[in-house]
C-alpha atoms as one frame of an Amber mdcrd trajectory, in Angstrom:
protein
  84.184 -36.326  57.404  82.534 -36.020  53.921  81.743 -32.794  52.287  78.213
 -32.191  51.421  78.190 -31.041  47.786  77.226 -27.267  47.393  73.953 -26.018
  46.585  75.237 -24.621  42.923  76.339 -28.339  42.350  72.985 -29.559  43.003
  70.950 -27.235  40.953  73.085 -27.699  38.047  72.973 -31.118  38.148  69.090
 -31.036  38.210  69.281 -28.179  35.435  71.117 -30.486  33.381  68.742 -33.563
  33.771  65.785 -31.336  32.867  67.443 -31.047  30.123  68.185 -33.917  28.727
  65.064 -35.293  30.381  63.163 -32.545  28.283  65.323 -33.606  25.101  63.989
 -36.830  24.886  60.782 -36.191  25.776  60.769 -34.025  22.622  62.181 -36.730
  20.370  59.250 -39.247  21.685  56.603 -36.875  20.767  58.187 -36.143  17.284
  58.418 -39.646  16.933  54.892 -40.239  17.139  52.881 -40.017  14.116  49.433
 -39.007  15.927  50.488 -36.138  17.951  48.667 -33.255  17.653  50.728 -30.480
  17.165  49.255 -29.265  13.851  45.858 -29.307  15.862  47.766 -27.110  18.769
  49.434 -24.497  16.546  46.145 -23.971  14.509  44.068 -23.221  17.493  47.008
 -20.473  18.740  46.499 -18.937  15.538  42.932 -18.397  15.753  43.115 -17.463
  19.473  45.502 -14.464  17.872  43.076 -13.484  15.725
């Protein structure tokens, strides 16, 4: 008889492939030369205003 794995197991495993899932996400989008982050932070800055 196998032992399921424990719940803590299981949610760090998924917390650490958010992670790294979230990672390179991030170094897709700063690869691209057309993504509009400029565009997003200007528009926070006038919503501050």
């Amino acid at each position: 008889m196998q032992r399921k794995p424990d719940l803590l197991w299981i949610l760090a495993i998924l917390f650490g492939l958010g992670i790294v899932t979230t990672g390179y996400a991030q170094s897709l989008w700063a690869a691209k030369a057309d993504a509009p982050v400029e565009v997003t932070q200007q528009q926070q800055q006038q919503s501050r205003r």
